[in-house]
Each structure stands twice: as structure tokens, then as C-alpha cells.
N, C-alpha and C positions, 0 to 999 in steps of 0.2 A: 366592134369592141376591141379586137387585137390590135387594132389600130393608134386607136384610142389607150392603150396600154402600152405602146409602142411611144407613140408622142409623151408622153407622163415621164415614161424612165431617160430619155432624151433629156429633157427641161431637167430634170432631176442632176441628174448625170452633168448637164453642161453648168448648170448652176455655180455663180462664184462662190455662193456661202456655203457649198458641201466642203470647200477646204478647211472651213473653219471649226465642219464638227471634229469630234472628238475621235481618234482610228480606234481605239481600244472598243470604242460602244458602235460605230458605224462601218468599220470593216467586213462585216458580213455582208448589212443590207448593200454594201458597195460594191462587192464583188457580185452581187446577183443582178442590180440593176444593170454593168458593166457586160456582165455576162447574156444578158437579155436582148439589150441594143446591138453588139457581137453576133449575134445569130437572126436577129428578124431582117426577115427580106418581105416585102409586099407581095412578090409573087407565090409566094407562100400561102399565102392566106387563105385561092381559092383553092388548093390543092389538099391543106389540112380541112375544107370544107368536104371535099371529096372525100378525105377519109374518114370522118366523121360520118358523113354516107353510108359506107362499105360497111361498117361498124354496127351503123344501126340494120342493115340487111342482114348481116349476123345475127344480131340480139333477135332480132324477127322471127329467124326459123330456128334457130334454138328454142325459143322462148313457144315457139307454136308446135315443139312435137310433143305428142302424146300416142299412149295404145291402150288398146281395150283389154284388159285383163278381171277377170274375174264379176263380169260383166258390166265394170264400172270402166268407162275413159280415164285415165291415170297421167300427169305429167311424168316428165323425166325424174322432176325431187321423189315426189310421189310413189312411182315404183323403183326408186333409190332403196328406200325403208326397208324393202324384201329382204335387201340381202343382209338385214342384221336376224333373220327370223332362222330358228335354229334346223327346220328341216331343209337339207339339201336341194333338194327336186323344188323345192319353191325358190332357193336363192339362183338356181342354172337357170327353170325357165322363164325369170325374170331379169336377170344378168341377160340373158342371148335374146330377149324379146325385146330391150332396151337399145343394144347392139344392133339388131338388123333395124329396128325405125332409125338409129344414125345414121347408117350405112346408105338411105335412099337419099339423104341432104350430103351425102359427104363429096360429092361431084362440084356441087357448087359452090361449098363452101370452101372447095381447094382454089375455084376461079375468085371467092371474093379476098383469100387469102395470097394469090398472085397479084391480084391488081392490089392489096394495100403494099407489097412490097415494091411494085414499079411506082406508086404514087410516092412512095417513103424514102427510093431511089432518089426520085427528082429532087426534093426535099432536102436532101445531103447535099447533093449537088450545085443545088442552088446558093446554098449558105455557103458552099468552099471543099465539102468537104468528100474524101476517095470513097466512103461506104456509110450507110444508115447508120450504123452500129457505131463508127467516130462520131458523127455526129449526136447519138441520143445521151450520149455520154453528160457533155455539157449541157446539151438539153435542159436533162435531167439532175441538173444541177450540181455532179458527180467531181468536185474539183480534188476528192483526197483519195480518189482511189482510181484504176483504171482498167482494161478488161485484163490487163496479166496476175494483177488481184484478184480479180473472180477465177482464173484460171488454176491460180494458188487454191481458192476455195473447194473446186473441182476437184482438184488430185489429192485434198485431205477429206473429204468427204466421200472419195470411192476406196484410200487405205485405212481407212477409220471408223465412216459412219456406214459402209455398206456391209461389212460383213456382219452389225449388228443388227442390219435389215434381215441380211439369211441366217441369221440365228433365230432370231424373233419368227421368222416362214418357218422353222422345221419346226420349233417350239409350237408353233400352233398347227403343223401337221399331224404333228405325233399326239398333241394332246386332245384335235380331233378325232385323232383314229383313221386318219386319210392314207391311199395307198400315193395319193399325188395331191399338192396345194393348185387348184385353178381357180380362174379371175373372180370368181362369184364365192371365193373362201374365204375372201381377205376382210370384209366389215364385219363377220361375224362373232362375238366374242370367242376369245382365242378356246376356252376352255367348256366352250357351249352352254356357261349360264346364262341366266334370266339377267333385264337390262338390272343395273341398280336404279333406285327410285329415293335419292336422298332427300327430296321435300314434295312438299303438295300444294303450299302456297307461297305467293311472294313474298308474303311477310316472314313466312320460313325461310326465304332463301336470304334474306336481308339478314334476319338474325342471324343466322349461321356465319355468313361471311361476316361480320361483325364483331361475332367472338374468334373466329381465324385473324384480322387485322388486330384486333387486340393483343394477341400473341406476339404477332410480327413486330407492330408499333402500334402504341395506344393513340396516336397521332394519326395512323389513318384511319384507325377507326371511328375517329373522331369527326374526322370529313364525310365517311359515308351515313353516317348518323347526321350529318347534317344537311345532305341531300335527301335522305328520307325525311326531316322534319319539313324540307323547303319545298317539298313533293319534286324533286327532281329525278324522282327514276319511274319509270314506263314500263314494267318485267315483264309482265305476264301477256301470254297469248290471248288472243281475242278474234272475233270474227270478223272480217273487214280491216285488221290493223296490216298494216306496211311488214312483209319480211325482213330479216337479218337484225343486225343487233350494232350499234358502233355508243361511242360518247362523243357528244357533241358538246363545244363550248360555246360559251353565249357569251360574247366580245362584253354587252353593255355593262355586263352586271359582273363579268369577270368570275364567272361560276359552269362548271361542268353539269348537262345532262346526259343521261345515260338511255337507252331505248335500247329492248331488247323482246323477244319471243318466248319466256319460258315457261316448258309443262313439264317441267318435274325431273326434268333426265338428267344424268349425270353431265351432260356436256354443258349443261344449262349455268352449274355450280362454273366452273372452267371460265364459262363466258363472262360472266359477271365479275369473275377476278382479272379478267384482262381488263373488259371495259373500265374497272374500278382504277386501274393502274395508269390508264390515260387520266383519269379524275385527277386523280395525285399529281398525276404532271401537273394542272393545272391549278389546281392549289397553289401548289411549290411555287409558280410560277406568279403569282398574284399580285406581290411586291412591286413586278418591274415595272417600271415609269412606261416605258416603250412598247408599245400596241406590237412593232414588229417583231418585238424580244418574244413576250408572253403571249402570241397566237399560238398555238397548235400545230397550225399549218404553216407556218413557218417552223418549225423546228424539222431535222432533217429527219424523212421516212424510219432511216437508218438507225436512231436512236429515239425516235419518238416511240416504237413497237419496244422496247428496250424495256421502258417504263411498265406496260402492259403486259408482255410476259416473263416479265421478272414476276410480276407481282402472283404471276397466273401461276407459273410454276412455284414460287415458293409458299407461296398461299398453301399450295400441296400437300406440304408438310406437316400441316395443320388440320388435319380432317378426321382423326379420329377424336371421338368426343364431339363434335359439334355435328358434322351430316351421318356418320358410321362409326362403325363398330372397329376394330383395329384391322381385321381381317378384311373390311369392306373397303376402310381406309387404301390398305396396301395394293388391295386390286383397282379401284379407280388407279390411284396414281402410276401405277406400273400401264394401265391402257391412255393412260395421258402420256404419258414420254415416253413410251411404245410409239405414238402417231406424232412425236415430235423427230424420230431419228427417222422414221418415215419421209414425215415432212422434208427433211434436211434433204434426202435424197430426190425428191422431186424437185425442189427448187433446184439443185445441180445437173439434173434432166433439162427441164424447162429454159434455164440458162444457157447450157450449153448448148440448146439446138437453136435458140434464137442468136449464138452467135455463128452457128455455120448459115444458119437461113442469110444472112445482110454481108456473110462475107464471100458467098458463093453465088454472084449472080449471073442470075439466067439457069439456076441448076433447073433440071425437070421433077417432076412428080414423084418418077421413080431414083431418083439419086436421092430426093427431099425423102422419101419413105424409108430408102435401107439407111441414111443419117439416122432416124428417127428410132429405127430397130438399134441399132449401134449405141445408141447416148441409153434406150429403155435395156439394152442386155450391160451397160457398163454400172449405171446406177442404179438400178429396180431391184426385185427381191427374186424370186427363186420360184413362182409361182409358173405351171407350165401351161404354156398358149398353144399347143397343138391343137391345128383345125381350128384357129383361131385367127391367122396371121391379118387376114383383110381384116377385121376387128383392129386389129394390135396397131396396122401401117396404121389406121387415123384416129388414132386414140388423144391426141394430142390436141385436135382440135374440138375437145370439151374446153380448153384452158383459153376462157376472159382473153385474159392478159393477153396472149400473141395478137388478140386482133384490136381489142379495144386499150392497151397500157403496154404497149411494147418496151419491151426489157424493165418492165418493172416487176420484177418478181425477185433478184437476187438480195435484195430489202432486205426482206424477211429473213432469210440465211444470216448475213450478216447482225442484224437486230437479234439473231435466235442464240447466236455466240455471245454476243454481249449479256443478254438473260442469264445464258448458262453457267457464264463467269463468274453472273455475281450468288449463282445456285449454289454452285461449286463452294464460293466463297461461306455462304450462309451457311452450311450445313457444319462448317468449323468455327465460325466467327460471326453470329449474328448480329453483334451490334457494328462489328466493322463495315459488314456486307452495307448494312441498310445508311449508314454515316454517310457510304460511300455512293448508294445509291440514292438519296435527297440532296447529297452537295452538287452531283452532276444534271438531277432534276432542274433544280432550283434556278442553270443555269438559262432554261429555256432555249433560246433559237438565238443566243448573243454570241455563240463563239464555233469557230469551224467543226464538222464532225470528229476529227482526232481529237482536238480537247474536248468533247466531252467523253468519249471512251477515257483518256486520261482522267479525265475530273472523279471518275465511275473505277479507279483505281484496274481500270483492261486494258489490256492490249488493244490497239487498233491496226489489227492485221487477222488474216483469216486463211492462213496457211496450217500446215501438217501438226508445226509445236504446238498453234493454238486450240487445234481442233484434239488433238491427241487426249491430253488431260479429261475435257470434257465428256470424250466418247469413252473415258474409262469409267468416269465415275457414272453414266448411263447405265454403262453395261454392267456396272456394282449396282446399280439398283433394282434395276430390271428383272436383273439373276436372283437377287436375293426376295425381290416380292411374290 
């Protein structure tokens, strides 16, 4: 098949009639198929076979641990759930029971984590390139930014977004009543209520979000109204239905489905304004003549999440009167952008050790593990690991991504700023905010990643001045809900 995608972009590429298209409309698709042909080597092929391997040997024993708790076999999602349960002694002995069945696959999972790096080595090498991490750059289609931008990402997210990590930790030490915050404290409502329960059925959850979008823009509410009349949404839990939850578009018909899990929880609300916010893209997007413009997958990672949680966090705003009560309202949203400055700091974790992992080779076990302690005490929270440390060194290896999407996680970070920006904007200027966020929609996957952050009236950069603003108005929210 790589082959066969390989030959395509070739013919493409050498073709005389590409000089005639037009650069304004075919500039993008030209710089990817250019970029494509630049990096395929045939000896590649069976070596990303091999990874693809290694990968699935992972998914394997992740996927196959379980323990016996309370006389019932439990996966790892499964006895996840404990630790939002407000007695203690049920979130430590299921926290440390979770932990040691890790700790018996984590030998091996460090050897399937060496060999994807020596296979990902050659891989670099092959195409040209001194380390993995040059290489996945272009890879990954990365032509507007480079790793001394993420590096900028890093040093504003450890003077900005970390200390609202350790305020958020005491905040919920102290309003637990704890003498110390440990690993099994952190999913539990900060304040030890009861979960919120703001609908019961999907048609509740439709209405709800409904009259939110109508607030926002009576135009999107107008879309999701029209995916329920076209039965375009999947919500609700079921026995035997597929996990997780995304919005899928359908090329023929040029219309968004939406699939998702939900039994009533508050994160249920959340989910459905994200996915709805990819719908939107693709509305917006319906216009264009160009199959390449208007996919999805074709617009970059980077500003495709853009769409979604913009919509996810501003939707936010909007919740008392339709799922809650004012008071119910304020709490959701403060435990929503509580796990988003969170968020922010994990991906700064996770990114920064996949770039010592590719540019330290040959390092061992133990130089990879105190890296590892080093990136989790520089960006993490305050929470104390004593008598935990062997837990701590392979905690890293729950996270997908390093084995199955390497270096794909700093996305999100970036995509999360762009959100933020236009949050920021919205809470002063709603109709500018959303002008701003349809005109850069609209433009789909036609124009390189900095214009559409321009188009979206932001910055496209992800250093200190642009993170600063952001993590103020967090930290005004947060304090004040």
C-alpha cells in the first residue's frame, strides 16, 4: 500500500499539468505530496512493519491486564473508576493494586520500548536524517514550527501553567482535609462531592447542548438540529457498542457523524461539545469544491482540535439554565479547566521526554528513568510519591502515544492555546470571538497552519507572552468558581 502511495505522489509530483494549477488553491497539497516523495525510502517499509509489530505487542499486554478486586476480574479502565469514590482506603487500595499488575509487564515493555527506538533510529537514518526526532518533524507534516517552538511551549508552561497546577494540589489538599496530596487523591472531586448527574437521556443531552449553541450561535445550533433530525448522532451507552467517542465525516454526502458513550456524567456534556465542534468544522467546510481542502483529515491536527475545544470550552459558559443550577454550573466548569491546566502540563511532560528519549541514544534504563523523574518534578503537581518511586520511574509507559504516535502529543498543547485564545476573546467580545472563529473554520485544510491561527485573529506562537494572558484569565476563573 506505502508503495502504491509512494508511486501516486511521484506521477503527481512529476506531472507537467501541476504547473498549471493554480498556487493560491494547490500550494498546500504541493508542499505535502513534495514532502512525501523527500522522505520515502523503500527500505523503510519493512522496518515501519516491524514497528507496527512492536506496537501491536504493546496494545496486547496493556490491553490484557486485569485484577481481582472485590471478587469481580476488573480491567485497568474498570478499576480506574475507584479513584473517583470519595472513601480513601478504596482509592490507595486500588491506586497500589493497579500499580503492582503494571509493574510485572513493565520489564518488557521497556525492551518493546528500546527496540521501537532502534527500529525508529534506522528509519532516520535511512531518509538522511542525524536523529528520530528531525526526522518525525517533516514526518509529521510540521513545516511552521520546529522543536525550539515546543521548547518555547515548555518554558511557558512550567513559568505559568505549573504553578496553577500547585495551587489547584493545595486547593484540593486543604479542602480534603489531607495531611499530604498522594497519587490516588488526584481524580477525586477536589471537594469530596457527589459526581454531578446533569441528564439521564440522550435526548436530554441533545436538547441541552442545543440551547448552549443557541446562545453562542443560532447557526450552530442549527447544524446539530440537523444531525439529530438526519439521525446522525450515536450518544448513548449500549451493551456490545465500540468504546470512546470521535466525529467522523462522511466524504459522500459531505456531513458529520458524531459516536460517542454517554451515561449521564458530567464529562458526557464536555464530550459532545467537542465532538460537536469538529461537526462545525465540517459544515463550515461544505462549500469547498476540493475533496482535499474540505476533509478533516486533511486540515492540520493543530488546528483541527482548535475547532473542538473552542467550542468545548466556550459552550461552558453556557450551562446554567440548560444542564444546572448557577452553583452546579460554576462547579462543572472550574473541574473542566482545572483538567485542562492539567492537561497543558502533561503534554509538556510527555513532549519533553520524547525529545531526550531520540536525542540521547543508546541512553540506559536508568538515565531514561531519572530523565523521567526530572520532566515529572519539573512539570507535575505537588502530589508526594514517597514509597512510590518504582511506581513513579514507569508511569510514563501508560501514555499510547510514545509507542503507538510518537511525538504526536504536542498537538494538543498547541490546538489548546489556540481555544484559549479565542475563550479569552469570547468572554469580552462574543460576536468578534465567533466571526473570528467561522472565518478561520470555513477555511478548511486550504492554507498552511499560521494562516489559519491568523485567520482565527491568534497568535501563532506558543511561547511565555502567549501563554501568560491565558493562564491569567484560568487562574481568574478557577479562584473565583
Amino acid at each position: 500500500m506505502k508503495l502504491g502511495f509512494a508511486e501516486l505522489d511521484r506521477k503527481y509530483v512529476d506531472s507537467p499539468a501541476r504547473k498549471s494549477l493554480p498556487r493560491d488553491k494547490y500550494s498546500v497539497l504541493d508542499r505535502k505530496r513534495e514532502n512525501s516523495i523527500a522522505l520515502f525510502r523503500k527500505e523503510n517499509v519493512e522496518l515501519e512493519k516491524g514497528e507496527a509489530k512492536l506496537w501491536q505487542r504493546y496494545e496486547k499486554i496493556v490491553g490484557g491486564m486485569t485484577v481481582m478486586y472485590d471478587g469481580q476480574e476488573k480491567t485497568m479502565q474498570q478499576l480506574g473508576r475507584y479513584q473517583e469514590e470519595p472513601g480513601r482506603k478504596v482509592r490507595e487500595d486500588t491506586w497500589l493494586l493497579g500499580e503492582k499488575r503494571r509493574r510485572k509487564d513493565h520489564e518488557e515493555i521497556d525492551r518493546i520500548y528500546d527496540d521501537l527506538i532502534e527500529l525508529r533510529e534506522k528509519i532516520a537514518k535511512n531518509a538522511g536524517f542525524d536523529n528520530y526526532r528531525d526526522y518525525i518533524f517533516p514526518r509529521r507534516e510540521r513545516f511552521d514550527y520546529t522543536p525550539e517552538d515546543c521548547f518555547r511551549y515548555h518554558k511557558a508552561v512550567e513559568q505559568y501553567i505549573v504553578p496553577l497546577i500547585r495551587e489547584l494540589d493545595q486547593q484540593r489538599e486543604q479542602n480534603l482535609e489531607l495531611d499530604q496530596l498522594r497519587p490516588w487523591d488526584l481524580a477525586v472531586d477536589p471537594e469530596g462531592k457527589p459526581p454531578l448527574r446533569p441528564f439521564e437521556t440522550a435526548p436530554e443531552l441533545v436538547k441541552g447542548c442545543i440551547q448552549i449553541f443557541e446562545r453562542v450561535n443560532p447557526r450552530f445550533a442549527e447544524y446539530l438540529k440537523k444531525m439529530r433530525e438526519l439521525n446522525l448522532l450515536d450518544l448513548e451507552s449500549r451493551k456490545g457498542k465500540a468504546p470512546g467517542g470521535y466525529s467522523q465525516e462522511m466524504a459522500e454526502v459531505q456531513l458529520p457523524f458524531i459516536f460517542m458513550n454517554a451515561v449521564g456524567r458530567d464529562g458526557d456534556v464536555w464530550t459532545l461539545l467537542h465532538e460537536a465542534g469538529h461537526s462545525f468544522h465540517s459544515f463550515l467546510t461544505r462549500e469547498m469544491n476540493l475533496l482535499y481542502h474540505y476533509r478533516s483529515d486533511n486540515v492540520p491536527i493543530e488546528f483541527a482540535e482548535v475547532a473542538s475545544q473552542t467550542m468545548e470550552i466556550i459552550g461552558g459558559e453556557h450551562f446554567t439554565g440548560t444542564f444546572y443550577n448557577k452553583e452546579e454550573a460554576a462547579r462543572s466548569r472550574k473541574l473542566h479547566l482545572s483538567s485542562i491546566i492539567k492537561l497543558l502540563g502533561w503534554i509538556a511532560t510527555i513532549d519533553s521526554f520524547q525529545h531526550w528519549i531520540y536525542t540521547h541514544p543508546g541512553h540506559s534504563h536508568d538515565e531514561r528513568r531519572e530523565a523521567w523523574f526530572k520532566l515529572q518534578s519539573k512539570f507535575g503537581g505537588s502530589e508526594n510519591w514517597a514509597g512510590l518511586e518504582d511506581y513513579r520511574s514507569t508511569y510514563w509507559q501508560r501514555q499510547l502515544h510514545l509507542f503507538g504516535y510518537p511525538f504526536y502529543y504536542i498537538e494538543y498543547g498547541i490546538a489548546f492555546l489556540g481555544a484559549l485564545g479565542l475563550w479569552t476573546r469570547y468572554r469580552k467580545d462574543q460576536k468578534g470571538a465567533i466571526t473570528a472563529y467561522e472565518r478561520a473554520m470555513s477555511l478548511g485544510g486550504s492554507k498552511p497552519l499560521p494562516e489559519l491561527f491568523r485567520a482565527a485573529d491568534l497568535p501563532f506562537d506558543f511561547g511565555p507572552d502567549t501563554v501568560r494572558p491565558y493562564a491569567n484569565e484560568l487562574h481568574s476563573v478557577t479562584k473565583a468558581s
